[in-house]
mmJSON file of the N, C-alpha and C atoms, coordinates in Angstrom:
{"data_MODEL":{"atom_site":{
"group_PDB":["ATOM","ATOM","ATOM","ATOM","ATOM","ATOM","ATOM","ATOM","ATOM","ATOM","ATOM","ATOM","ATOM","ATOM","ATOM","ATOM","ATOM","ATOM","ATOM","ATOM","ATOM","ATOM","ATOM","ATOM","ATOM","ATOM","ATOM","ATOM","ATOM","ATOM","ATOM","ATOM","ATOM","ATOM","ATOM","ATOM","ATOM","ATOM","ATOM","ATOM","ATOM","ATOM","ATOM","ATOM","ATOM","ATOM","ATOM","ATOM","ATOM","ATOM","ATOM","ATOM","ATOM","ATOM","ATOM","ATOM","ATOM","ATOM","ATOM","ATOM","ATOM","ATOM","ATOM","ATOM","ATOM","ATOM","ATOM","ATOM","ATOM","ATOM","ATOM","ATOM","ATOM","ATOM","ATOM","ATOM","ATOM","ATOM","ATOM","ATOM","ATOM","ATOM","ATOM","ATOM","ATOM","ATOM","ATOM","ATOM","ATOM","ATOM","ATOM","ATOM","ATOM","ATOM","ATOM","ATOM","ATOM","ATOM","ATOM","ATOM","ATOM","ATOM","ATOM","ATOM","ATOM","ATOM","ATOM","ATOM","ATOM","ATOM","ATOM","ATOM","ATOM","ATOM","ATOM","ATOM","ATOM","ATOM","ATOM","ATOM","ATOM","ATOM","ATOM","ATOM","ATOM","ATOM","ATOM","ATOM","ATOM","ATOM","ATOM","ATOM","ATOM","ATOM","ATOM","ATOM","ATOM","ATOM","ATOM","ATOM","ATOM","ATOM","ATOM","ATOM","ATOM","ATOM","ATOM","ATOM","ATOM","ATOM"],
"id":[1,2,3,4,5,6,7,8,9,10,11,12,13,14,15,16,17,18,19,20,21,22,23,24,25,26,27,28,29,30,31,32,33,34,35,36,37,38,39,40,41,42,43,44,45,46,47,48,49,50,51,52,53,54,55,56,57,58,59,60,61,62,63,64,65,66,67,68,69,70,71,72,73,74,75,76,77,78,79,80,81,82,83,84,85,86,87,88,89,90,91,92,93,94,95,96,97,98,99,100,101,102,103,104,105,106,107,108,109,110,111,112,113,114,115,116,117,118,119,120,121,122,123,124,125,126,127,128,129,130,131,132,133,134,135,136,137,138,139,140,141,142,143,144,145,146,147,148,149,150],
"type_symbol":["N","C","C","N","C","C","N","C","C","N","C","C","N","C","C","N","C","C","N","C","C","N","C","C","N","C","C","N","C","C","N","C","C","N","C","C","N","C","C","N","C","C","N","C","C","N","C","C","N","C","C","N","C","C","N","C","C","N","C","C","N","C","C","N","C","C","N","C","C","N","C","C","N","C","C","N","C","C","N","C","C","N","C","C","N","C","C","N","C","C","N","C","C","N","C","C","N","C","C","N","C","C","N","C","C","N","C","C","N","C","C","N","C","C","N","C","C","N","C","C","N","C","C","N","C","C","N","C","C","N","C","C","N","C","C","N","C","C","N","C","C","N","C","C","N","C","C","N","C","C"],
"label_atom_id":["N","CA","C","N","CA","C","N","CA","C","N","CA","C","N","CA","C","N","CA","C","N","CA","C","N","CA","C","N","CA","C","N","CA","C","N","CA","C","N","CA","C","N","CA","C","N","CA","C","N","CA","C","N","CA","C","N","CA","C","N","CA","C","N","CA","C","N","CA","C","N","CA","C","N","CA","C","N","CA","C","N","CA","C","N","CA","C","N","CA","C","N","CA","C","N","CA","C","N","CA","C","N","CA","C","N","CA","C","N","CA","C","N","CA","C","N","CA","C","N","CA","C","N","CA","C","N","CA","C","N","CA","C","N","CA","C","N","CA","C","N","CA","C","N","CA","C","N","CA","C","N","CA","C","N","CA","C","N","CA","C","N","CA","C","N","CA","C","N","CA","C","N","CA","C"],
"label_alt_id":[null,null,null,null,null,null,null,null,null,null,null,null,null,null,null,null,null,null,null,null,null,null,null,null,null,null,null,null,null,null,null,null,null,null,null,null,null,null,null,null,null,null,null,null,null,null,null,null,null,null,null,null,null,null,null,null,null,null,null,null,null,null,null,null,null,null,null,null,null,null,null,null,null,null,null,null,null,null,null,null,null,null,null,null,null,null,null,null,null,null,null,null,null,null,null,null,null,null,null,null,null,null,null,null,null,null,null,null,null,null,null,null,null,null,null,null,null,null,null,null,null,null,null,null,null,null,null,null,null,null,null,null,null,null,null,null,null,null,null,null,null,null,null,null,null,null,null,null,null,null],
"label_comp_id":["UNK","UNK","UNK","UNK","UNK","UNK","UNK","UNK","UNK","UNK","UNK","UNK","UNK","UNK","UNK","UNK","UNK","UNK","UNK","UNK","UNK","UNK","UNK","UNK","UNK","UNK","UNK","UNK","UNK","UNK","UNK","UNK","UNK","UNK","UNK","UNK","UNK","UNK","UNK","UNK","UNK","UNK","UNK","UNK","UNK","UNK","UNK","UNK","UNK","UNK","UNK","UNK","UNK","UNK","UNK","UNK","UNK","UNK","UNK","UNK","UNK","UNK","UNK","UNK","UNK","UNK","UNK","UNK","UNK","UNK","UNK","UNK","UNK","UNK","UNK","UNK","UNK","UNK","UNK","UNK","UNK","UNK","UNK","UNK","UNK","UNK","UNK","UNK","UNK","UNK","UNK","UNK","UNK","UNK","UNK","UNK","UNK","UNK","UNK","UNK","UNK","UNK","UNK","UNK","UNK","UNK","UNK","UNK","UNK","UNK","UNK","UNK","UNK","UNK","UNK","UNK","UNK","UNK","UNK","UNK","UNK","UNK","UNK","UNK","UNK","UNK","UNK","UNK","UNK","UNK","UNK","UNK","UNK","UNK","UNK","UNK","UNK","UNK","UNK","UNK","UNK","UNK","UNK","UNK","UNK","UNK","UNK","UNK","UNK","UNK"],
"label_asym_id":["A","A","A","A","A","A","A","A","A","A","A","A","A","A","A","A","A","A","A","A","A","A","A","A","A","A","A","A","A","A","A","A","A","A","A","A","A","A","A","A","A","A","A","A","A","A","A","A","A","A","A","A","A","A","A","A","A","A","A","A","A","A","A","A","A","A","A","A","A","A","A","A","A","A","A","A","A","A","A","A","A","A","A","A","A","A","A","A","A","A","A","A","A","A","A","A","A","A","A","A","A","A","A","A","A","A","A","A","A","A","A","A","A","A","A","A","A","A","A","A","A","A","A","A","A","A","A","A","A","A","A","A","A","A","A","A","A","A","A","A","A","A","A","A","A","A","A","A","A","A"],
"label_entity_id":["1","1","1","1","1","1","1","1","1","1","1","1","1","1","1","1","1","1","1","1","1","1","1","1","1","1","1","1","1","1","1","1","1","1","1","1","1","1","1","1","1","1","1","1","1","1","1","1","1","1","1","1","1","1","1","1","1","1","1","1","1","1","1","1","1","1","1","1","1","1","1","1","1","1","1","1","1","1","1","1","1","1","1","1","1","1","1","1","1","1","1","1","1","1","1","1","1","1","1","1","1","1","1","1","1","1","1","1","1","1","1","1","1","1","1","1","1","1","1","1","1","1","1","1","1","1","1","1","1","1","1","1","1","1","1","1","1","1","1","1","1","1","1","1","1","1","1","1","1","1"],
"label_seq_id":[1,1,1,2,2,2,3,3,3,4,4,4,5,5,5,6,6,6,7,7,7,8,8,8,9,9,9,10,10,10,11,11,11,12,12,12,13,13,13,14,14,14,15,15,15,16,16,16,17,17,17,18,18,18,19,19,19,20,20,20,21,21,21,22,22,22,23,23,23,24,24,24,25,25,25,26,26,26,27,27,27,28,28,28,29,29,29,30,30,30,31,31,31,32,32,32,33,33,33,34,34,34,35,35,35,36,36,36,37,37,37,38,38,38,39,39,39,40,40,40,41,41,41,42,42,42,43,43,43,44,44,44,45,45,45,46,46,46,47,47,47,48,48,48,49,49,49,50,50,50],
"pdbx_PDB_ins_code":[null,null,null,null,null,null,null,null,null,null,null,null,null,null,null,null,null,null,null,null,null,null,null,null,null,null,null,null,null,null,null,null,null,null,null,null,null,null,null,null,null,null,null,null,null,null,null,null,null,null,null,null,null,null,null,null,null,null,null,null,null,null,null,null,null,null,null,null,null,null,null,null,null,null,null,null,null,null,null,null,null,null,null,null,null,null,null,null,null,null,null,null,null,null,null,null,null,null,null,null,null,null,null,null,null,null,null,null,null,null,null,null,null,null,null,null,null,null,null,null,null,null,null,null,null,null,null,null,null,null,null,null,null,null,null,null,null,null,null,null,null,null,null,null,null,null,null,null,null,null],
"Cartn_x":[6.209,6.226,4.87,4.869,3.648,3.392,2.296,1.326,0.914,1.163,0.394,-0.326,-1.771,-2.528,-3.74,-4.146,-5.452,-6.772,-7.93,-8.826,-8.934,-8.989,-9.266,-7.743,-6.846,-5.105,-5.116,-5.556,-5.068,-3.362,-2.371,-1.359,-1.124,-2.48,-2.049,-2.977,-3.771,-4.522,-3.825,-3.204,-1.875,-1.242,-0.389,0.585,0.315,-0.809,-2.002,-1.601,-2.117,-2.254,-1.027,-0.013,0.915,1.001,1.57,1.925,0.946,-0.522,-1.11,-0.925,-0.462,-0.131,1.017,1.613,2.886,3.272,2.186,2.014,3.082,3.221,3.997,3.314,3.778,3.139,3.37,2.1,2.117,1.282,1.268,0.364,-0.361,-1.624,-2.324,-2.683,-2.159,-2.764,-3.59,-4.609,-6.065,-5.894,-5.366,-5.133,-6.574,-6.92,-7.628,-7.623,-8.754,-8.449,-8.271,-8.087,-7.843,-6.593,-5.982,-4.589,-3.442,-2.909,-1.778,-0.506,-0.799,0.397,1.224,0.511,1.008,2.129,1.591,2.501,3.809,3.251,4.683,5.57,5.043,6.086,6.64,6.424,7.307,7.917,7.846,8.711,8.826,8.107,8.853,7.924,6.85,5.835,4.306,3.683,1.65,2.362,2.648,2.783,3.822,4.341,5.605,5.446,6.186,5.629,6.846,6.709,7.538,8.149],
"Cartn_y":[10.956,9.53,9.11,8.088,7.693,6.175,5.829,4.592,3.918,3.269,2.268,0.987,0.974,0.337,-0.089,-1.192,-1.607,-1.782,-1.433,-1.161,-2.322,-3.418,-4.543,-5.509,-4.412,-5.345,-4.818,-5.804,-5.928,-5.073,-5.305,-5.11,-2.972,-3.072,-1.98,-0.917,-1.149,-0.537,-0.084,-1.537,-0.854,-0.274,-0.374,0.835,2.334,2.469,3.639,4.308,3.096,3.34,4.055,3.469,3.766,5.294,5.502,6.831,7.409,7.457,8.672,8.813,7.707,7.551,8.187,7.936,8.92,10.468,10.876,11.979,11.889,11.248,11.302,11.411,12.684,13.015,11.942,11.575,10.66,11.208,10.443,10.525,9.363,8.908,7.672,7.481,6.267,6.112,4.655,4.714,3.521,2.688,1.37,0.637,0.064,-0.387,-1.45,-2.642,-3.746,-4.796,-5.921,-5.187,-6.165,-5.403,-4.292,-3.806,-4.608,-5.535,-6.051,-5.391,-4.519,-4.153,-2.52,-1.953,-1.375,-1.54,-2.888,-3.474,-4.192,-4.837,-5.786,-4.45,-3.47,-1.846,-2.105,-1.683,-1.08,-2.104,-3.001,-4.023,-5.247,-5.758,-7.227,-8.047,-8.142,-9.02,-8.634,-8.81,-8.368,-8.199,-10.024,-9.886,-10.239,-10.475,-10.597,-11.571,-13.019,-13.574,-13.352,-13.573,-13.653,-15.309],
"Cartn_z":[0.715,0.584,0.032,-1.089,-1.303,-0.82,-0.453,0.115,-0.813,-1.619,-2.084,-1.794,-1.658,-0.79,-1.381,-1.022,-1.583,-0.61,-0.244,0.564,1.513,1.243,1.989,2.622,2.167,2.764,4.245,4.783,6.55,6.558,6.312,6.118,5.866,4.928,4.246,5.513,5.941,7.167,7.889,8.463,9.6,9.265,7.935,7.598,7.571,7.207,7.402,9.129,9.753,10.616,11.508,11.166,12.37,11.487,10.202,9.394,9.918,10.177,11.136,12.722,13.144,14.599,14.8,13.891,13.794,12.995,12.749,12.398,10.825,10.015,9.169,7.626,7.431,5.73,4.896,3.917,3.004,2.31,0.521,-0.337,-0.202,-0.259,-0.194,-1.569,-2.122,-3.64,-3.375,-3.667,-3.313,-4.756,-4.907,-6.016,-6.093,-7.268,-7.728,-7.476,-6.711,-6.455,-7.519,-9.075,-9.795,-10.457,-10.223,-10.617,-10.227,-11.199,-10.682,-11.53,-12.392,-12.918,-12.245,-11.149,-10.845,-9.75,-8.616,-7.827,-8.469,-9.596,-10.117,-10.887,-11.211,-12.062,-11.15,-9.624,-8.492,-7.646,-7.429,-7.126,-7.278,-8.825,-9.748,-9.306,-8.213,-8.062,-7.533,-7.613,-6.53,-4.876,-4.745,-3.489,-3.151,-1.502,-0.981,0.413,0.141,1.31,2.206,3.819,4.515,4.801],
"occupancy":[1.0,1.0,1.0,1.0,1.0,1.0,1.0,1.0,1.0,1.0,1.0,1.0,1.0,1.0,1.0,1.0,1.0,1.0,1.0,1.0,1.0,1.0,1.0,1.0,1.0,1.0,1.0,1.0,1.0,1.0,1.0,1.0,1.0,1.0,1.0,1.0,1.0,1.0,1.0,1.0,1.0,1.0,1.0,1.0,1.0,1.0,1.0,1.0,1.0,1.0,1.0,1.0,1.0,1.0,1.0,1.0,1.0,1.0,1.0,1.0,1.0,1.0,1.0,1.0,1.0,1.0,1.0,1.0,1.0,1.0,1.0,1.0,1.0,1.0,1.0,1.0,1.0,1.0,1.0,1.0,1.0,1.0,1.0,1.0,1.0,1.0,1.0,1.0,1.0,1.0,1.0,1.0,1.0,1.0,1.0,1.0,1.0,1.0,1.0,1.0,1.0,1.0,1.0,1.0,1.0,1.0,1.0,1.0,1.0,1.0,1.0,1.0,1.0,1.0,1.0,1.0,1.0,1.0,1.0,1.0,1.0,1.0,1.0,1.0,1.0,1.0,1.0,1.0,1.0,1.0,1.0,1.0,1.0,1.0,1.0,1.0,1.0,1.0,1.0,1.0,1.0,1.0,1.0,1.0,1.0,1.0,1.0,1.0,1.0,1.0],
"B_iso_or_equiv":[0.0,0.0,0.0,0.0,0.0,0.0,0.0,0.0,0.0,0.0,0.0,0.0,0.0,0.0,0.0,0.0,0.0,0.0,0.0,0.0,0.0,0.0,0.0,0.0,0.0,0.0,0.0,0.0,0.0,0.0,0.0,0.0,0.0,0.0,0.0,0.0,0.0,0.0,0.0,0.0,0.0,0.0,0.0,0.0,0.0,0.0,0.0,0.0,0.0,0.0,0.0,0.0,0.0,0.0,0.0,0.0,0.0,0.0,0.0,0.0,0.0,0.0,0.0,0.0,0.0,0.0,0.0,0.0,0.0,0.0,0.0,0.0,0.0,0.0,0.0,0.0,0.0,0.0,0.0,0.0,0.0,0.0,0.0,0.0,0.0,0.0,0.0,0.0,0.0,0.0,0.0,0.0,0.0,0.0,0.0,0.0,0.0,0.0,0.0,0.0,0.0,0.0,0.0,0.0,0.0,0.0,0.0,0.0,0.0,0.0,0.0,0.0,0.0,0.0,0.0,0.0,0.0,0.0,0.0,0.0,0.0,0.0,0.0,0.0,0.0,0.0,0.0,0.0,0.0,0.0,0.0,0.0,0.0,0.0,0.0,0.0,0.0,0.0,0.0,0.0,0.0,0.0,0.0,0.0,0.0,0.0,0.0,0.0,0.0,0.0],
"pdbx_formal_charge":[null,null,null,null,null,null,null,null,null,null,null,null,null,null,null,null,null,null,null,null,null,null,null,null,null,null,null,null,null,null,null,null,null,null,null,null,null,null,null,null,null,null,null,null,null,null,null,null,null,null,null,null,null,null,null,null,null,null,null,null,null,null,null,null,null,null,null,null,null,null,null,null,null,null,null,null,null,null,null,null,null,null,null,null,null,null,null,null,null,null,null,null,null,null,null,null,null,null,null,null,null,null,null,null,null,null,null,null,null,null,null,null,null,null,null,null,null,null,null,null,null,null,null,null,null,null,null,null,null,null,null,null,null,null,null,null,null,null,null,null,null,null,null,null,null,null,null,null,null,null],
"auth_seq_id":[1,1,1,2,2,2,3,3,3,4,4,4,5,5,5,6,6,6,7,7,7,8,8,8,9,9,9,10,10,10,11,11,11,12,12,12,13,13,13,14,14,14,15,15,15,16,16,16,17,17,17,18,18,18,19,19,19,20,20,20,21,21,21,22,22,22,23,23,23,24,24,24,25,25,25,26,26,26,27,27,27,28,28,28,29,29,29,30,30,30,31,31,31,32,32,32,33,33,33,34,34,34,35,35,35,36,36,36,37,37,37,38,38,38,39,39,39,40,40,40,41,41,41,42,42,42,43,43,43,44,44,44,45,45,45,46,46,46,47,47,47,48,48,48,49,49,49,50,50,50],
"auth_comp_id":["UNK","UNK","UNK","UNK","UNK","UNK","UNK","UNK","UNK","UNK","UNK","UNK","UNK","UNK","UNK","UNK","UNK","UNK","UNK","UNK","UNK","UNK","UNK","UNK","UNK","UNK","UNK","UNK","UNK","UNK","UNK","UNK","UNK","UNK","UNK","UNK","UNK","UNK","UNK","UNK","UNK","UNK","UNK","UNK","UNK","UNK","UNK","UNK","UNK","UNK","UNK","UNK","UNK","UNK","UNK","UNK","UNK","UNK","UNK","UNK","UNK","UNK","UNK","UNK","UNK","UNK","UNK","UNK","UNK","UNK","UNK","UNK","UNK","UNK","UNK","UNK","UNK","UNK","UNK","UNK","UNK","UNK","UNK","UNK","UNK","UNK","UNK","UNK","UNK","UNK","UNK","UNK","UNK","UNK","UNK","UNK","UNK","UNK","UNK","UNK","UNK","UNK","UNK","UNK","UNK","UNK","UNK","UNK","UNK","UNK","UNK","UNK","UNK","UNK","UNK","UNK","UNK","UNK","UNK","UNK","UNK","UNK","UNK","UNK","UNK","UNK","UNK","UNK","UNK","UNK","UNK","UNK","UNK","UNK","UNK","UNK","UNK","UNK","UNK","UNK","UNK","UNK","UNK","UNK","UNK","UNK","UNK","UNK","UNK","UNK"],
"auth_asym_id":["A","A","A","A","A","A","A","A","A","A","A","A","A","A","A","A","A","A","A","A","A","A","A","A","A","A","A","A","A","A","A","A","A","A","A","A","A","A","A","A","A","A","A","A","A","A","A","A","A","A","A","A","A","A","A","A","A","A","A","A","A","A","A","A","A","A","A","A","A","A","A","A","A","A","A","A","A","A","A","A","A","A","A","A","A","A","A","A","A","A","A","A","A","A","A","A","A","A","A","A","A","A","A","A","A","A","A","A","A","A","A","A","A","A","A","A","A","A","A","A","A","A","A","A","A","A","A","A","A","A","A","A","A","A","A","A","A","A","A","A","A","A","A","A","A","A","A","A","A","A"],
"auth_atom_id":["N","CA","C","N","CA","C","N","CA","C","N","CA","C","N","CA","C","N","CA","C","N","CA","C","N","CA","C","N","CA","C","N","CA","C","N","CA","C","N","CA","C","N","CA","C","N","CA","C","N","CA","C","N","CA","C","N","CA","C","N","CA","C","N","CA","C","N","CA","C","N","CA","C","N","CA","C","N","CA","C","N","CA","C","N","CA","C","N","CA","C","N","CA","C","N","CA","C","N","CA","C","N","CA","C","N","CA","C","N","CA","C","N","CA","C","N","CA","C","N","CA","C","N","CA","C","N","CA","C","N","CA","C","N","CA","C","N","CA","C","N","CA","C","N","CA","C","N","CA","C","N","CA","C","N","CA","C","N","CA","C","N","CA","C","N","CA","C","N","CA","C","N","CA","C"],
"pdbx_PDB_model_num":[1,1,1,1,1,1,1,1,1,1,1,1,1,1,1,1,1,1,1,1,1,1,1,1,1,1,1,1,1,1,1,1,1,1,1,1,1,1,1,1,1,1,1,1,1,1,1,1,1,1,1,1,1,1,1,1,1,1,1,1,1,1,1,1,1,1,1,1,1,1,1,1,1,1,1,1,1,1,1,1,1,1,1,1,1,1,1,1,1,1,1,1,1,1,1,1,1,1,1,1,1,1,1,1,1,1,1,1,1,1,1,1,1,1,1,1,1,1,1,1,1,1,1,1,1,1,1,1,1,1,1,1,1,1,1,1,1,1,1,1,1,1,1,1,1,1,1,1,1,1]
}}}
């Protein structure tokens, strides 16, 4: 499974977090805080509100 994550996403920490809490293999890929074209490739927008 790969992680796509940016250094300073609260969001993306925790996700970190639990996948080592949970012992679960991942690839960690560390985005650019000015890369927006790799988030909108993989799912049509940067961000995602609730």
């Amino acid at each position: 499974m790969k992680l796509y994550a940016y250094d300073h996403c609260p969001f993306c920490v925790r996700a970190r977090m639990i996948f080592g809490l949970k012992n679960l293999p991942f690839e960690l890929v560390i985005l650019a805080n000015d890369d927006e074209t790799t988030p909108i490739g993989l799912v049509g927008k940067k961000s995602y509100r609730f």
